[in-house]
ROVEXKOL-498816 format. One record per residue (C-alpha): residue number from 1; residue in three letters; y, z, x negated. Coordinates in steps of 0.25 Angstrom, whole numbers. Example, Ala and Ser with C-alpha at 12.3 -4.5 7.8 and 13.67 -1.06 7.14 Angstrom:
+-----+-----+-------+-------+-------+
:   n : res :     v :     w :     u :
+-----+-----+-------+-------+-------+
:   1 : Ala :   -18 :    31 :   -49 :
:   2 : Ser :    -4 :    29 :   -55 :
+-----+-----+-------+-------+-------+
This chain:
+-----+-----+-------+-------+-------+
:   n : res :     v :     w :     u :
+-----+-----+-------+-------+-------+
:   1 : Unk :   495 :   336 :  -505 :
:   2 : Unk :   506 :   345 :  -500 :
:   3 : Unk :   505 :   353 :  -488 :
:   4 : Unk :   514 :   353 :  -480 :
:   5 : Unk :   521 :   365 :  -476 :
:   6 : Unk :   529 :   368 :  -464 :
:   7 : Unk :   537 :   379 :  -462 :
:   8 : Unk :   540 :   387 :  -450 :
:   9 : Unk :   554 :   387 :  -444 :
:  10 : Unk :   558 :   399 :  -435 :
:  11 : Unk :   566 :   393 :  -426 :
:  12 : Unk :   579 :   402 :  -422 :
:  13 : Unk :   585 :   402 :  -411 :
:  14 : Unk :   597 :   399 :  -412 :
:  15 : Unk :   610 :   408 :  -413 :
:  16 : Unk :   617 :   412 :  -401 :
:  17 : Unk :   632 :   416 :  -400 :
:  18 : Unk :   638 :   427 :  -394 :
:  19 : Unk :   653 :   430 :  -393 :
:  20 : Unk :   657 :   445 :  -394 :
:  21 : Unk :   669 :   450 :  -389 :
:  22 : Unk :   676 :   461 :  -400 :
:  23 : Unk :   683 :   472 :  -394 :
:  24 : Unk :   692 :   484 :  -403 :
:  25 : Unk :   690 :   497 :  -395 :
:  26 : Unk :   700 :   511 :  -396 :
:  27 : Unk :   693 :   515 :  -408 :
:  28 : Unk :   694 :   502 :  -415 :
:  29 : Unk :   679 :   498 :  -415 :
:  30 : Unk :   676 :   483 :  -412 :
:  31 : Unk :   667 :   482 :  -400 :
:  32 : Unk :   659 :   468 :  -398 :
:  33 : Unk :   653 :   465 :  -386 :
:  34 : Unk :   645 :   451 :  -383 :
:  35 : Unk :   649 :   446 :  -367 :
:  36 : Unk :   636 :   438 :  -365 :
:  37 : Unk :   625 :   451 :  -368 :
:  38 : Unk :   627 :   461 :  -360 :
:  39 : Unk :   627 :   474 :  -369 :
:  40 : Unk :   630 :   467 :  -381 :
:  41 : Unk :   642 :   475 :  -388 :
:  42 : Unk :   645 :   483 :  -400 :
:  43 : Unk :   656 :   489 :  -409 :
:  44 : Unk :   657 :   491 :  -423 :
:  45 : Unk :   671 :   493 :  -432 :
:  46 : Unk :   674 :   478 :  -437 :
:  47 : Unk :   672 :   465 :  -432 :
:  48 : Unk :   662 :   461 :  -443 :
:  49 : Unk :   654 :   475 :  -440 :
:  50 : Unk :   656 :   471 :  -423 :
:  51 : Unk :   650 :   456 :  -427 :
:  52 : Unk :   638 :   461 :  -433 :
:  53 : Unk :   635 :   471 :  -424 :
:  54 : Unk :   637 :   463 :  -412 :
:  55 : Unk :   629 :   453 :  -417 :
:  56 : Unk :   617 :   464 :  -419 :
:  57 : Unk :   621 :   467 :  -404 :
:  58 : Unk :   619 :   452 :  -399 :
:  59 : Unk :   604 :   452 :  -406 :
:  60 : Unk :   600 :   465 :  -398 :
:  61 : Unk :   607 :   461 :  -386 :
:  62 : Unk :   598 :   447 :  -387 :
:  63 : Unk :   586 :   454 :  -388 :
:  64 : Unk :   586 :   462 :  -377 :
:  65 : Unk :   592 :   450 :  -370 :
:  66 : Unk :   583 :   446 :  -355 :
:  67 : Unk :   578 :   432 :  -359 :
:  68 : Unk :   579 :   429 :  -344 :
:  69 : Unk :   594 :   432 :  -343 :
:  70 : Unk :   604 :   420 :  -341 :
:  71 : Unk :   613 :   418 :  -354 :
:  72 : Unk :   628 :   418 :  -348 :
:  73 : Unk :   633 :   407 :  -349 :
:  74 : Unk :   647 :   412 :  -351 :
:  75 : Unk :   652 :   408 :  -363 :
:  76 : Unk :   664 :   417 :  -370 :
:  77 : Unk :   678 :   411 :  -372 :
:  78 : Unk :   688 :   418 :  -375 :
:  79 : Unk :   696 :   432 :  -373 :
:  80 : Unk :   711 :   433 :  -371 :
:  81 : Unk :   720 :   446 :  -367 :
:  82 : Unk :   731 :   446 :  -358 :
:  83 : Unk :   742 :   456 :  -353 :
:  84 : Unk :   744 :   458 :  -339 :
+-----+-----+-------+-------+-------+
């Protein structure tokens, strides 16, 4: 007889998204910065390079995340420009 084996599942949490708004400055770097964590920005000199490291960002902004803080409930839609 076979014994039966059972395996342990680590549950993950599942992913949360974030949306990042991508900025050029004067010197050309793309700065990134995440509206709904307060501190989280960064700047690297491509898109792909301000991806990665924004998403770097978001994780250590999580962790030194208050548990006890209400989440915003303000969900990002859109930016436009306009001339006056």
């Amino acid at each position: 007889m076979q014994k039966a084996t059972r395996r342990k599942t680590h549950r993950r949490r599942p992913a949360r998204e974030f949306t990042f708004v991508i900025e050029r400055d004067e010197d050309g770097w793309f700065v990134g910065t995440v509206p709904q964590l307060r501190g989280c920005y960064t700047q690297a000199r491509s898109i792909d390079e301000l991806t990665s490291r924004i998403k770097e960002m978001i994780a250590l902004c999580l962790e030194e995340e208050k548990p006890a803080e209400p989440k915003s409930t303000l969900e990002f839609v859109g930016l436009q420009r306009v001339a006056v």
